[in-house]
C-alpha positions as CSV (number, residue, x, y, z in Angstrom):
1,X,59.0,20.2,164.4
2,X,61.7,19.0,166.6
3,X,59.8,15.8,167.5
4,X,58.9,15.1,163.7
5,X,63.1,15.8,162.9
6,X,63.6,12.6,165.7
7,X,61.2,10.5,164.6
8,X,62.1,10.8,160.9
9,X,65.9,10.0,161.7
10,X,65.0,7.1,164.3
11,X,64.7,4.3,161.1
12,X,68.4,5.3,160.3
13,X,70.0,3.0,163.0
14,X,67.7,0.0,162.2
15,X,68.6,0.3,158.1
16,X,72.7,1.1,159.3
17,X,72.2,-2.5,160.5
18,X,69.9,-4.4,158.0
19,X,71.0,-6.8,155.4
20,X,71.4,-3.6,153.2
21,X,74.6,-2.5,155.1
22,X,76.1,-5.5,154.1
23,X,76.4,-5.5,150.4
24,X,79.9,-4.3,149.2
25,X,78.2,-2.9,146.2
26,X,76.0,0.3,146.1
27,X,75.7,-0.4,149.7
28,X,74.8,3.3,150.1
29,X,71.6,3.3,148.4
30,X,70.4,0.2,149.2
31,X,70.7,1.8,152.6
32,X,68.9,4.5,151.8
33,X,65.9,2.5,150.2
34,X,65.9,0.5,153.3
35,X,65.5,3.8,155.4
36,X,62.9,5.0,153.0
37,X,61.0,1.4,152.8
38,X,60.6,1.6,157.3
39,X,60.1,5.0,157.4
40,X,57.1,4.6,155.2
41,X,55.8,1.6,157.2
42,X,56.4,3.6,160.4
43,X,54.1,6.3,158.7
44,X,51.4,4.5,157.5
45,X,50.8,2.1,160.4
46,X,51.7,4.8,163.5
47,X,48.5,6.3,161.3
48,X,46.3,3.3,161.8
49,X,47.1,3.3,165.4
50,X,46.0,7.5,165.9
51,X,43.4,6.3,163.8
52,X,42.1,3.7,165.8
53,X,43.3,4.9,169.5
54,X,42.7,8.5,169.2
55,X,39.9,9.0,166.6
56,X,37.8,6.3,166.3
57,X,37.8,6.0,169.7
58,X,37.8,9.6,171.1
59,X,34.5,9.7,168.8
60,X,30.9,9.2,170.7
61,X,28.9,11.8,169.1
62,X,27.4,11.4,165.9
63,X,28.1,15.1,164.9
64,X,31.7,15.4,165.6
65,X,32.1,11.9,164.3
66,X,31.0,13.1,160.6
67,X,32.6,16.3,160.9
68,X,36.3,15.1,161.8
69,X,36.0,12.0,159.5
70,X,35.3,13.8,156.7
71,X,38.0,15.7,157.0
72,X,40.3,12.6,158.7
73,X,39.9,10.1,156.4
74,X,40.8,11.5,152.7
75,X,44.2,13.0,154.5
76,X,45.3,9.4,156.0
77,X,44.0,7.9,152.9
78,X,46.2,10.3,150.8
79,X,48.9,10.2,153.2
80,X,48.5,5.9,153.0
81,X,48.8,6.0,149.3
82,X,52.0,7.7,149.3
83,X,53.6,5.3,152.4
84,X,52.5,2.1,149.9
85,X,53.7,3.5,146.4
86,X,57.3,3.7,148.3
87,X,56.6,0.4,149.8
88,X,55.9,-1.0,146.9
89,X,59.1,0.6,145.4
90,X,61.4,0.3,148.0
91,X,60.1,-3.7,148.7
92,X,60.8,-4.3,145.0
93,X,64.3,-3.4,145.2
94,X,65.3,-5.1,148.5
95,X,63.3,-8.7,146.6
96,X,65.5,-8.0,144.2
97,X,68.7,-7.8,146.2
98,X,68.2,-10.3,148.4
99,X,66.1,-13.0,146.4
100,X,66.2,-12.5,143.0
101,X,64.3,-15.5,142.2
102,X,61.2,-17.8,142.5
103,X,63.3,-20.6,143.5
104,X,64.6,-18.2,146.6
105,X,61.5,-17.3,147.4
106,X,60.3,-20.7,147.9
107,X,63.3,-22.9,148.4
108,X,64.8,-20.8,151.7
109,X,63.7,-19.9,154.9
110,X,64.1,-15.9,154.0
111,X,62.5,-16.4,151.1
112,X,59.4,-18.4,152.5
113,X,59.1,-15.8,155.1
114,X,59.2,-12.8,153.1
115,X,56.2,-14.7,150.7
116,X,54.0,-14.6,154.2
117,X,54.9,-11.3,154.6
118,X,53.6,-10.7,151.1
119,X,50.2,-13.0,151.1
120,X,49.4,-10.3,154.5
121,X,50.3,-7.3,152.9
122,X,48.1,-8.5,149.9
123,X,45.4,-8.7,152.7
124,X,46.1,-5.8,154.1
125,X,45.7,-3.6,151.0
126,X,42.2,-5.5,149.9
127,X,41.1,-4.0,153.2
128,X,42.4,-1.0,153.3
129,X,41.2,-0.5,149.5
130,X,37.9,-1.2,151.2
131,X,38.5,1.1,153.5
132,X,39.0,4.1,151.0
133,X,36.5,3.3,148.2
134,X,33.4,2.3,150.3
135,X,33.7,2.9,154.0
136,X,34.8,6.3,153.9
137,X,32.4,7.3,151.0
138,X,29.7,5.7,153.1
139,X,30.5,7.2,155.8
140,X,30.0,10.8,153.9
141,X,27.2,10.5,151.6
142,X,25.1,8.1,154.2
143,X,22.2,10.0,156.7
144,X,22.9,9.9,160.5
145,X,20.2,7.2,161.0
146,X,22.9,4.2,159.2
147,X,26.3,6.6,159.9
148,X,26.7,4.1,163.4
149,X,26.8,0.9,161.2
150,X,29.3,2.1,158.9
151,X,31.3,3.4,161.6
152,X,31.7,0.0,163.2
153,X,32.6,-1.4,160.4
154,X,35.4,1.2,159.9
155,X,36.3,0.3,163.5
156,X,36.8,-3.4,162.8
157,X,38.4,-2.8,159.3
158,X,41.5,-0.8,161.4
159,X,41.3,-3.6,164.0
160,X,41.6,-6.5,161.3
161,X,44.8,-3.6,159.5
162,X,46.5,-3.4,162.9
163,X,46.2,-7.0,163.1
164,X,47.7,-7.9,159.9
165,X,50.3,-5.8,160.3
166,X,51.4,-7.0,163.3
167,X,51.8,-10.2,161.9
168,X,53.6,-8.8,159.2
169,X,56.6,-6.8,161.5
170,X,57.1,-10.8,163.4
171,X,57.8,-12.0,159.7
172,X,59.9,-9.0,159.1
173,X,61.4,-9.8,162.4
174,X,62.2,-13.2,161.6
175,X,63.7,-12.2,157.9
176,X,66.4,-10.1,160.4
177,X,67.4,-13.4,161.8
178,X,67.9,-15.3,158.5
179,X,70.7,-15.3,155.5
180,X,69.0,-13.5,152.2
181,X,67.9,-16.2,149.9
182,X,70.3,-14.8,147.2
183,X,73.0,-15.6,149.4
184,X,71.7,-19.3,150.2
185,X,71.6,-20.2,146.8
186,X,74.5,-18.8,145.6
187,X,76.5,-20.7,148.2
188,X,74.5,-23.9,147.1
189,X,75.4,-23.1,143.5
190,X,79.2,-22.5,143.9
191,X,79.9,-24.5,146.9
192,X,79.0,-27.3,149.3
193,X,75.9,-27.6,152.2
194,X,76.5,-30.1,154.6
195,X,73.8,-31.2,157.3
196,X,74.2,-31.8,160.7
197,X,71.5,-32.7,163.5
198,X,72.4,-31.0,166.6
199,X,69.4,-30.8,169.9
200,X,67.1,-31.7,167.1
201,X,68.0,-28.9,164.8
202,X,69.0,-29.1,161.3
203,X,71.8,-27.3,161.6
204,X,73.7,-26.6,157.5
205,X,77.5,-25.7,157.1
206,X,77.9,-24.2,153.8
207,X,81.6,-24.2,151.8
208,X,81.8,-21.9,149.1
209,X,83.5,-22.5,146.5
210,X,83.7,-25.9,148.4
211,X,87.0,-26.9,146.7
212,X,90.6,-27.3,147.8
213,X,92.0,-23.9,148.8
214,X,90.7,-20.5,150.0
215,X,86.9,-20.9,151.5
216,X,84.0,-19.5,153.2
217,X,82.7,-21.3,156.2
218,X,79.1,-20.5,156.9
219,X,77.0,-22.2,159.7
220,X,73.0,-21.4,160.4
221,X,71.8,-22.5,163.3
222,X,67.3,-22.3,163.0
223,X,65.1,-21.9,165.7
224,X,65.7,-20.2,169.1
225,X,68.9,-17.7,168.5
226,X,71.6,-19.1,170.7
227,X,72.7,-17.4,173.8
228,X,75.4,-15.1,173.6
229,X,78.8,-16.4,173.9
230,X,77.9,-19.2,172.1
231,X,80.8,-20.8,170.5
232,X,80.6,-22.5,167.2
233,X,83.8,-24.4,166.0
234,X,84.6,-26.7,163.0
235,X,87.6,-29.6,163.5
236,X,88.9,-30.5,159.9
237,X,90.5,-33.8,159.7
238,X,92.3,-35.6,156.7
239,X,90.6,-38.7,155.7
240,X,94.4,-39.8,153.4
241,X,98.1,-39.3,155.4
242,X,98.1,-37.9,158.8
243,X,98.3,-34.0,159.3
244,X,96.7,-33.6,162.4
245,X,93.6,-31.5,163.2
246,X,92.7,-28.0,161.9
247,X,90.5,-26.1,164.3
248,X,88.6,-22.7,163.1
249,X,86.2,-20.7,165.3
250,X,83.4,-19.2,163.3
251,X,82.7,-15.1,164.3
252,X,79.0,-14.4,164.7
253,X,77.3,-12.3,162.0
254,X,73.3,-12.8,163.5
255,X,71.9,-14.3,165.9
256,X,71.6,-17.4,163.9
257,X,74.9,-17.3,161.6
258,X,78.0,-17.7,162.3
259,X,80.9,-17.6,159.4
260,X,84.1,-17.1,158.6
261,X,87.3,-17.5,156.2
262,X,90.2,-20.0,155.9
263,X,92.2,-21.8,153.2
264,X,92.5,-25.1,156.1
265,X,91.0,-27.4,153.3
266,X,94.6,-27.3,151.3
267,X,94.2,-30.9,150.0
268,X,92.2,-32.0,147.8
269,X,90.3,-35.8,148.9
270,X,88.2,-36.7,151.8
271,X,87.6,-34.3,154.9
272,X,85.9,-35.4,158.0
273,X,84.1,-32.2,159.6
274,X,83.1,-32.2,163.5
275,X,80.8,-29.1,163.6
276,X,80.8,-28.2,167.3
277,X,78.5,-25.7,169.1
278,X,79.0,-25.1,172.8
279,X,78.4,-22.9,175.5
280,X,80.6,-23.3,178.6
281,X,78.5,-24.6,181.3
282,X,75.4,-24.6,179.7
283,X,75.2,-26.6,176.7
284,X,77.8,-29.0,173.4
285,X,76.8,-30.1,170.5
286,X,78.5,-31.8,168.2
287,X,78.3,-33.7,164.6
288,X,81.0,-35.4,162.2
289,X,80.3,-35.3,158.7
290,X,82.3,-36.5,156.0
291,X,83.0,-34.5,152.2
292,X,84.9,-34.7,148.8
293,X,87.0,-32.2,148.6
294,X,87.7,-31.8,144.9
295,X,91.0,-29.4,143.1
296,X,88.3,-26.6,141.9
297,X,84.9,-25.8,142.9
298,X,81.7,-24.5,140.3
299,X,81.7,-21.2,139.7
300,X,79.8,-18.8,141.6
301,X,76.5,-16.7,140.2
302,X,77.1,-13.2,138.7
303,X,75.7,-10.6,140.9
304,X,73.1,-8.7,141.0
305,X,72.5,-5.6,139.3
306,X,72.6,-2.7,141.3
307,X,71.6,1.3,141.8
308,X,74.8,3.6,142.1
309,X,74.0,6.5,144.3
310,X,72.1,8.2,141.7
311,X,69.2,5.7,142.3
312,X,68.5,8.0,145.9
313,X,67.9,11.0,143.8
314,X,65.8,8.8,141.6
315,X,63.6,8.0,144.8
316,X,63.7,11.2,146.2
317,X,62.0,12.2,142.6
318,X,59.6,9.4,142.7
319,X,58.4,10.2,146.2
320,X,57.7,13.9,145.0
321,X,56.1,12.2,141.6
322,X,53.7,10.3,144.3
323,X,52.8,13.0,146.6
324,X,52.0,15.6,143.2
325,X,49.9,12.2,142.5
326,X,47.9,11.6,144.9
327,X,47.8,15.7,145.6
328,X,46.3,15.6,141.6
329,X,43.7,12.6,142.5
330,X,42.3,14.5,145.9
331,X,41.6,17.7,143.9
């Protein structure tokens, strides 16, 4: 009981730190859907991995083979439908908080990743639908003499799960690393994007509202995460009457952002931007760009719509609604 306690509570950190815990707005239940969205992932694929390393292969004997399946298989499967009707809830709500949109889902790097997470997930269910509506039904209706053959192909339907899934946790694992797409567009809606070419990376600067006055500096750097205690600076200078040089240093938000605020563009006209990214001793590199700075900027995107904490008790009741399911549909 005590090790079941840890490893339902061991998600908590990872959602604490998602893109979830950044939203100002109903930030507490989008955490809690995050939690809820890996803790059902954690389920369902630590399964397929007992299933796989313990019983598949622990099974030589074609008695205790038919016996434990029989019994195996119908709980996982129950136990799997559960994990994806919260997946499927849960994955819903975060789209909807952090993309929002077709155009986000194909138009940014978050969103492009999240569509190959999707395609494999599609995938995965086709075989794991397989899985629960022939295999297993074969595997309990069939006579000893063709039970081997069905029990392969069990074997190399989890194999070709695990795989998938794999894959899936490197694009989730990516998505960590990027801006949300509803953020990316909303900066390209209300503000400026400025690229810059630095060690062969297209390297964007985003200025939201992108006009003269308050702003919001954003730099995302693609690829490789730089190393820590990277420093990434911007060097404003006046294209009109000489006011000298305004430096900002940029605070890291991920491994591949960096952002910050400042109201340095005060005039409006011509800016020349040097972006510069260094790490003492190891690496610089720098760009100059030149914008038009204009007296007000286009106005940000509304918001999306959000749950208030009364959406967790909604979930809570949803997950009991699919477990009375699927409890219902086994009887």
């Amino acid at each position: 009981a005590i090790g079941v306690v840890i490893a339902a509570l061991l998600p908590i950190p990872v959602s604490m730190n998602a893109h979830a815990a950044a939203l100002e707005t109903g930030r507490t239940t989008a955490i809690a859907f995050d939690y809820v969205h890996t803790l059902s992932a954690s389920v369902w694929f630590g399964g397929l991995i007992l299933l796989f390393g313990v019983l598949i292969r622990a099974l030589r004997t074609q008695v205790p083979r038919r016996t434990v399946l029989a019994q195996a298989l119908p709980r996982f499967s129950a136990m799997a439908l559960v994990c994806w009707g919260l997946l499927a809830v849960t994955g819903l709500y975060a789209w909807w908080l952090q993309v929002g949109s077709w155009d986000g889902l194909r138009e940014t790097q978050y969103g492009q990743s999240l569509l190959f997470k999707l395609i494999l997930v599609g995938v995965v269910f086709l075989i794991a639908g397989l899985n629960l509506l022939v295999i297993t039904r074969k595997l309990a209706q069939t006579d000893p003499a063709t039970q081997p053959r069905w029990f392969g192909r069990l074997g190399y339907a989890v194999i070709a799960e695990l795989v998938l899934t794999t894959l899936i946790l490197l694009a989730v694992g990516r998505m960590t690393s990027l801006q949300p797409a509803r953020d990316v567009m909303a900066a390209e809606q209300s503000g400026q994007t400025i690229h810059y070419t630095l060690d062969n990376r297209d390297v964007t600067l985003q200025i939201a509202p992108g006009a003269a006055g308050p702003n919001h500096f954003l730099v995302t750097i693609p690829g490789e995460p730089v190393p820590d205690g990277t420093e990434t600076l911007l060097r404003l200078t006046f294209a009109g009457e000489s006011i000298g040089t305004k430096e900002i240093e940029l605070s890291r938000s991920s491994p591949t952002v960096y952002e910050t605020h400042g109201s340095e563009l005060g005039i409006a006209g011509d800016w020349e931007i040097e972006l510069l990214i260094r790490n003492i001793g190891e690496f610089e590199w720098n760009d100059t760009q030149t914008i038009s700075v204009g007296a007000t900027g286009s106005a940000a995107p509304a918001p999306p719509w959000r749950f208030g904490t009364g959406g967790i008790v909604g979930l809570l009741l949803l997950g009991i609604g699919l477990v009375g399911f699927v409890v219902a549909w086994r009887v």
